[in-house]
N, C-alpha and C positions, 0 to 999 in steps of 0.2 A: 356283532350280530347275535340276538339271544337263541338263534336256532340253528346254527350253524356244523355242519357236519366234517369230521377229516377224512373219513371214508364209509364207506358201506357195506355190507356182506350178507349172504344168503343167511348164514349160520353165524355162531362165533367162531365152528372150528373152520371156518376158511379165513381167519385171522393165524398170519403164519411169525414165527420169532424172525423170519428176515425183512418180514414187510413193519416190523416193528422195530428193528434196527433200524432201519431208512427214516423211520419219522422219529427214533433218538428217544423212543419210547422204554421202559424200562421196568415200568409196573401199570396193571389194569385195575380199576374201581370194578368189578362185576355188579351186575345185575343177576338176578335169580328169575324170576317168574317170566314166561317167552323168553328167555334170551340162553340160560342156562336149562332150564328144564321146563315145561310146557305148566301151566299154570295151576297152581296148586301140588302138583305133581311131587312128592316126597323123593323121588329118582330122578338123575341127572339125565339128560337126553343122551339118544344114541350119538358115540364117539366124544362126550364132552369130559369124561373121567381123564380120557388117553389125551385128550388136547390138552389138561389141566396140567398133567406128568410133561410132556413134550414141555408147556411154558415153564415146569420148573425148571429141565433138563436145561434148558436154555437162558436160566439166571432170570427168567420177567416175574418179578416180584406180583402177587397176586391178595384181592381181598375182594370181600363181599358185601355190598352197600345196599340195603332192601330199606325198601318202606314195610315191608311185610311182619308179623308179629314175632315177640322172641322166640316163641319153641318154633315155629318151621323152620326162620334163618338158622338159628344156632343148629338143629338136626341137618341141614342140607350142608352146613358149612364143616361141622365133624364130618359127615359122608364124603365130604370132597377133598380134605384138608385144607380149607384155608379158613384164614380168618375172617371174621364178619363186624359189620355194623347195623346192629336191628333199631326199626325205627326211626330209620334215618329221617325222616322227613324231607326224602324227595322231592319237587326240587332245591329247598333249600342248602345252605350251606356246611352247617353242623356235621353233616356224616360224612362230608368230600371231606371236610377240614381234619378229621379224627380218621379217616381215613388215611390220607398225605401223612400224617404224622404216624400212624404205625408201620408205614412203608418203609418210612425211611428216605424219601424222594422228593426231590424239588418239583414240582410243577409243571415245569416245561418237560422233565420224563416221564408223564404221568398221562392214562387216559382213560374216560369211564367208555363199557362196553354195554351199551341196553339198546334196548327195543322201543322205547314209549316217547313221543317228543318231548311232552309236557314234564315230564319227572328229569329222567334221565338226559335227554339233550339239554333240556333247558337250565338242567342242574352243571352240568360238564361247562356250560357256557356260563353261567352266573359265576363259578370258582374259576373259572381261564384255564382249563385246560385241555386237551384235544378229544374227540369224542369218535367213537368208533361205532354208528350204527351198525344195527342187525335188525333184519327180519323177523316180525314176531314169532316164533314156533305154536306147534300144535292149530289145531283151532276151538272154538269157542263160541258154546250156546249161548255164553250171559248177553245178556243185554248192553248193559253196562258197558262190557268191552267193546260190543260192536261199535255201542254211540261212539266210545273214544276214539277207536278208529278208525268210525268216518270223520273226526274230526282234524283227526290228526294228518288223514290222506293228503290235502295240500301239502305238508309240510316235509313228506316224504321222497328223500334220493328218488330221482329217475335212473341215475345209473350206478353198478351195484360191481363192485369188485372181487374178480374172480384170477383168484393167484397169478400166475407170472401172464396170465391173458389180459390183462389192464383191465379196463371197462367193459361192460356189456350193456345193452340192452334189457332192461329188465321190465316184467309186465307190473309193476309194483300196484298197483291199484287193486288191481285181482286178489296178489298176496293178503294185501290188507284189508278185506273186505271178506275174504273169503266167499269171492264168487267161485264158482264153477266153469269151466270153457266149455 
C-alpha cells in the first residue's frame, strides 16, 4: 500500500529507542521542515537537540533526507550533527537509497520520520521501508501548505501513539488544518 503508516506521534520526540527496538528499527531517514523544526525555521524545535543525543545514546543511527535547498539542509544538519541528503527529491527514491547506503543498514532496520503524505510517506513506501508519522509542527500562513493539508487530511492516522499509553484518540483533523476549538 503506497500510503501506509507503522505508527504515528504528536512530535518526533515521542518516538522512544524502546518503541524502536520492538519494531528492530535501528536507523531513521529524518525529515526537516514540520517535523524536526517548524518550517523554514534555521533552529530545531523545543526538545529535538536532547531527542537527537538520547537516539545517539542509544546506538539509532540517524540522517537527514530534505527536499529542501543545500544551504538550509546542510546548516540545520551541522546544528544538529547529523548527516544529511539535500535535494532529495522526495518522494522519489534517490535520497532514501543514498541514504540506506551511508547508514550502514539493511532496510528492514530502517525508517523515515516526516510529516507530509505525499513526500515522505509515499517515499518510505515506494523504497519498503517502515514509516513513522508525525504531526506537522508549528503552524502556517502559506497558502500552499494549507491546500496540502487539506489534501492530505484523508490520508492521515486517526490514532496517534503516545508512549507506553498505546493508542489514543486524536482530534487529527483540527491538527492539520489548523482550526481552532
Amino acid at each position: 500500500m503506497l500510503f501506509s503508516i507503522t505508527a504515528a506521534f504528536n512530535t518526533v520526540t515521542d518516538i522512544s529507542p524502546d518503541m524502536l527496538a520492538k519494531l528492530g528499527i535501528r536507523g531513521l531517514i529524518l525529515d526537516i521542515d514540520n517535523t524536526l523544526a517548524d518550517h523554514n525555521d534555521p533552529q530545531p524545535a523545543e526538545g529535538v537537540v536532547e531527542w537527537i543525543e538520547r537516539m545517539k545514546e542509544n546506538g539509532i543511527r540517524m540522517i537527514i533526507v530534505s527536499n529542501n535547498f543545500y544551504l538550509r539542509v546542510k546548516l540545520f544538519s551541522e546544528l544538529v550533527g547529523i548527516d544529511c541528503v539535500r535535494e532529495s527529491k522526495k518522494p522519489f527514491q534517490k535520497g532514501y537509497k543514498l541514504a540506506a547506503m551511508r547508514l550502514g543498514l539493511p532496510k528492514r532496520a530502517l525508517a523515515a520520520v516526516g510529516d507530509q503524505i505525499f513526500t515522505d510517506v509515499l517515499g518510505a513506501n515506494l523504497f519498503k521501508i517502515k514509516m513513522l508519522y508525525t504531526l506537522p509542527i508549528g503552524r502556517s500562513d502559506n497558502r500552499f501548505l494549507k491546500l496540502r493539508r487539506a489534501i492530505e487530511a484523508p490520508f492521515i492516522p486517526k490514532r496517534i501513539y503516545c508512549g507506553g499509553q498505546g493508542a489514543v484518540e486524536h482530534h487529527t483533523l483540527n491538527a492539520i488544518t489548523y482550526k481552532e476549538n
